[in-house]
C-alpha positions in Angstrom: -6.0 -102.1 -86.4 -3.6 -99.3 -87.3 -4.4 -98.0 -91.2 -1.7 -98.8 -93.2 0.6 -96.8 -95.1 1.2 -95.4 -98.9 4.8 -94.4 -99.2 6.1 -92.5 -102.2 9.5 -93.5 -103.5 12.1 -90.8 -104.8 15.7 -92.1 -106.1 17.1 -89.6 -107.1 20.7 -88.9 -109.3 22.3 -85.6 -110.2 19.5 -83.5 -108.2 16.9 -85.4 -110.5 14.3 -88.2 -109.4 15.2 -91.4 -112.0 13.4 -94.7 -111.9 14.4 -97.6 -114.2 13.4 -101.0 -114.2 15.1 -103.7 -112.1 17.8 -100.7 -111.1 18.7 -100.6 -115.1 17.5 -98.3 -117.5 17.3 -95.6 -115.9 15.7 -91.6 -117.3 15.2 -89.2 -115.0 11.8 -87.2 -114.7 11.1 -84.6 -112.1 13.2 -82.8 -109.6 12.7 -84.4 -106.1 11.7 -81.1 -103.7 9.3 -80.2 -106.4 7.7 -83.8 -105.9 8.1 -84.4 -102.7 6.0 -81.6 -102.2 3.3 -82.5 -104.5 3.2 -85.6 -102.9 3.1 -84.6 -99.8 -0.2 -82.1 -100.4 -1.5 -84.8 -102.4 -1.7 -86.8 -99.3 0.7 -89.4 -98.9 1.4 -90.9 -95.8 5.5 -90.6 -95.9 8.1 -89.9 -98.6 11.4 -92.3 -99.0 14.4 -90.7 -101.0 17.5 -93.0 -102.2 20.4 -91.5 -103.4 21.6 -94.0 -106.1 24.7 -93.1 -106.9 26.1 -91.6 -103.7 27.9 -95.0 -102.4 29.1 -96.1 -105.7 30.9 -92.2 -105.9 31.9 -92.5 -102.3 30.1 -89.2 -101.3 27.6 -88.9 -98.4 24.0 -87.9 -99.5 23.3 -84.6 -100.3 22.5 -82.6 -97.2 21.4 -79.6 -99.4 18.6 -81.7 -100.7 17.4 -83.5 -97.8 17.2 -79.7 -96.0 15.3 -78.4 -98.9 13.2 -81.2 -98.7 12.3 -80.9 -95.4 11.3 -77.0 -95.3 8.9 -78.0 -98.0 7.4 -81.2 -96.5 5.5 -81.5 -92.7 4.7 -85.7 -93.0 7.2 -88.2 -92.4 10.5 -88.9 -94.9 13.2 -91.0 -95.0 16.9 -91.0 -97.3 18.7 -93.7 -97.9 21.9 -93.8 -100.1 25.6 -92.7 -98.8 25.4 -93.2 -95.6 28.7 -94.5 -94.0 28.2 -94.7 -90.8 26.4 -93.2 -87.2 28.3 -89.3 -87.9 26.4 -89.6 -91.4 23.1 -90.6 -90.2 23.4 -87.6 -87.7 24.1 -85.0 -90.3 21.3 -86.5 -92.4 18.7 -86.5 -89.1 19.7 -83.0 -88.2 19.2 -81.5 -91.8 15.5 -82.3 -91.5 15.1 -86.4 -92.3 13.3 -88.3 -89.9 14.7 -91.8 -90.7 18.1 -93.1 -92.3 17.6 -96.4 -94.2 20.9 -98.5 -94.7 21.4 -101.6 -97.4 24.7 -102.5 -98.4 26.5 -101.2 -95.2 24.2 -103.1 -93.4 24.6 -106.4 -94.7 28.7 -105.7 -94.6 28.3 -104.5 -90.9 25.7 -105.3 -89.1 26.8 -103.3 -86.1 25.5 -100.0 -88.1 22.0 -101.2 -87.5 22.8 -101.5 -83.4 25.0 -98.4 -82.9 22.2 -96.0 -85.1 19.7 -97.7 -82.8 21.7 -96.4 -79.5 22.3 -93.5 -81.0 19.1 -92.3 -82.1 16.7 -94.8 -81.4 15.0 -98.3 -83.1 12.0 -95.7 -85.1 15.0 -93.8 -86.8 16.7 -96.9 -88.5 15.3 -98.9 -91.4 16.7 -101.9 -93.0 16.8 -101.5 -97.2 16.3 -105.2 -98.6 16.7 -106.4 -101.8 15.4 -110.0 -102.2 15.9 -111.9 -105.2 13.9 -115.1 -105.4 16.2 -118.4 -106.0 16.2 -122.5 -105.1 15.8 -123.0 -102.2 18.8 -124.5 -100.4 20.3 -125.3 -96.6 21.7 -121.7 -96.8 18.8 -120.3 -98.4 15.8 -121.6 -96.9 13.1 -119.2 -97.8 14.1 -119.2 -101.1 15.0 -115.8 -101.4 18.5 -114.4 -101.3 19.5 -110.7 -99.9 21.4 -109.2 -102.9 23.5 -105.7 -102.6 24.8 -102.7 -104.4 21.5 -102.3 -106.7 21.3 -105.4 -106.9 24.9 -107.1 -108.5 26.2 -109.0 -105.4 24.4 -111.5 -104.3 25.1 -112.8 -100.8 24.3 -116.2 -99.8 22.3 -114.5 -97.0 18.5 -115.5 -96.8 16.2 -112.8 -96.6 14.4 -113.7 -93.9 16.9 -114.7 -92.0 18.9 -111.8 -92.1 15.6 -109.6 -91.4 15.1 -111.0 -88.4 18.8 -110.6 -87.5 18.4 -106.8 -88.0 15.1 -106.6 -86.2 17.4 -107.9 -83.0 20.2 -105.5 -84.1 17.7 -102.5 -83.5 15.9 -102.2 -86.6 12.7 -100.2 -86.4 11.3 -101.2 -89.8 12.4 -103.2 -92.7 11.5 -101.9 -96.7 11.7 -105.2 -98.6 12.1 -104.7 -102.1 12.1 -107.8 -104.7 14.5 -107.4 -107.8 12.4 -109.8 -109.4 9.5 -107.1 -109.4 11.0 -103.9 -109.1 9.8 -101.5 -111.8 7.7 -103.7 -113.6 4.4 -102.7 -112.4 2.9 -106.8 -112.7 2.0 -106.6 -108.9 4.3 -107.2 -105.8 6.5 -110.2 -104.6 3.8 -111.4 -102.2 5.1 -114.9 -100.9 8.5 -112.9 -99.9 6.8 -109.8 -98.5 4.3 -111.9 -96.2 7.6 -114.5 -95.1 8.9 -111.6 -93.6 6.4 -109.7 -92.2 5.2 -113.3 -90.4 8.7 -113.6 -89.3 9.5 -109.5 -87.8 7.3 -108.1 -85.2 8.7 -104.4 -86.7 6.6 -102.9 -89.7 7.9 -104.1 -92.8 7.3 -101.7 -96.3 6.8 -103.8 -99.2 8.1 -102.3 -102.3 8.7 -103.3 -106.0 6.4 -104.2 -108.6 3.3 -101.7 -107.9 1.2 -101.0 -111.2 -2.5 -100.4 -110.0 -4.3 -100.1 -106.9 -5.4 -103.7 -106.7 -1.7 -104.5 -106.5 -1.4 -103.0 -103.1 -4.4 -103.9 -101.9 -2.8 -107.8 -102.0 0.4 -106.7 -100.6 -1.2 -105.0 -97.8 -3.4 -107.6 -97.4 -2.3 -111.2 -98.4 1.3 -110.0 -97.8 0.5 -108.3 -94.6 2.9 -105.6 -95.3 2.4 -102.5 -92.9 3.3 -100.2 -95.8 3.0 -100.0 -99.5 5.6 -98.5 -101.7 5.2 -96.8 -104.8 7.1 -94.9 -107.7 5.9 -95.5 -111.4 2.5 -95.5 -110.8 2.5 -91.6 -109.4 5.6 -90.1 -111.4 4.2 -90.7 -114.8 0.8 -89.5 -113.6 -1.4 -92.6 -114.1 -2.4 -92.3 -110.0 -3.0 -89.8 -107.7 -2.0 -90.3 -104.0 -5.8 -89.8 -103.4 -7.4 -91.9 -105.9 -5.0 -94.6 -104.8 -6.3 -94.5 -101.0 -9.8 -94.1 -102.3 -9.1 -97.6 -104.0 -7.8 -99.2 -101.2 -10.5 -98.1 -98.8 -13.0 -99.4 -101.6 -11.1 -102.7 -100.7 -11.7 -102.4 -97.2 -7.8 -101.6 -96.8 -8.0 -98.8 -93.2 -5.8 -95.7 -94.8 -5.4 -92.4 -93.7 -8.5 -90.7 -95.6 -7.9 -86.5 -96.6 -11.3 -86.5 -96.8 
């Protein structure tokens, strides 16, 4: 059984890492090479930075950033946020990122996901997904919707549906994130996350809702997410990297030990 992952979440607006709840209210509280380093000597498995603002201001991610982060880090990172197409994932690959994660642009053209694939390979594209649960209907069967820009367009799309659509595109790995849960630390969107991850043979991060240990333990677990993905619960200082794979190998969850 491979061990699965804790991922560390960054968004990051203005050269700040912000974090709101249900992509409103957002304050900003660190600055994200700082971080990123911390949690990268604090053990975490692999680092995921979204640029939040960089579509909506029509401006590719910032390069600078994503170069400072990677002369700091040596584990695996991601960015996500202003990218426009395959010349701006190869800018953001050569300036140090290992993976380029598309949302919006994916779900407006789904070719991205196959022409990144050819381009660079399945393991350097992930599909962003924000699922928002509804009634289920004829074109919604699982019951939950894929919603874009931050969440203010929903699409008609089911989620599962369309994850397994960009698993065939060339997908290497899918971060599902419910809007339903995201920021609110009461636990992740499990029915969602283990619909999917049944439905994909590509890893699939679950991501949204994480407030304590035990939270990722079910994700990983009844969910069967490959990955776990947290934010509030490390930026304000309530768990360490560490103590959270401690927990989860408490749990019987395989993780990558430090120690």
């Amino acid at each position: 059984m491979l061990s699965k992952r804790l991922i560390v979440c960054l968004d990051v607006r203005d050269r700040k890492v912000t974090k709101g709840v249900k992509f409103v209210g957002n304050v900003d509280i660190g600055d994200p090479v700082t971080m990123a380093k911390e949690y990268s000597d604090g053990g975490v498995d692999e680092l995921v930075f979204y640029d939040i603002t960089a579509s909506a201001e029509g401006r590719p991610i910032d390069l600078q950033m994503v170069e400072q982060v990677a002369e700091q880090v040596f584990i695996p990172f991601s960015v996500g946020g202003g990218i426009r197409n395959v010349d701006d994932m190869r800018r953001a690959l050569l300036a140090g990122a290992d993976k380029v994660s598309v949302n919006s642009l994916a779900v407006q053209h789904p070719e991205i996901i196959r022409d990144g694939a050819v381009a660079f390979g399945n393991q350097c594209i992930v599909l962003g997904m924000d699922a928002l649960k509804v009634e289920p209907s004829a074109a919604i069967p699982s019951g939950y919707e894929v919603v874009i820009r931050g969440g203010r367009t929903r699409m008609g799309l089911d989620a599962v549906q369309w994850a397994q659509r960009a698993q065939e595109l060339g997908a290497g790995e899918i971060c599902l994130n419910s809007i339903d849960a995201d920021g609110t630390r009461d636990g992740y969107e499990l029915t969602v996350t283990r619909l999917v991850s049944e439905a994909v043979d590509i890893p699939v991060i679950a991501s949204g809702g994480a407030g304590v240990p035990q939270h990722l333990a079910a994700v990983l677990t009844v969910g069967r997410a490959d990955a776990a993905l947290v934010a509030s619960m490390v930026h304000y200082g309530d768990y360490t990297c560490q103590s959270i794979k401690q927990d989860l190998h408490a749990a019987g969850v395989k993780v990558r030990l430090s120690w």
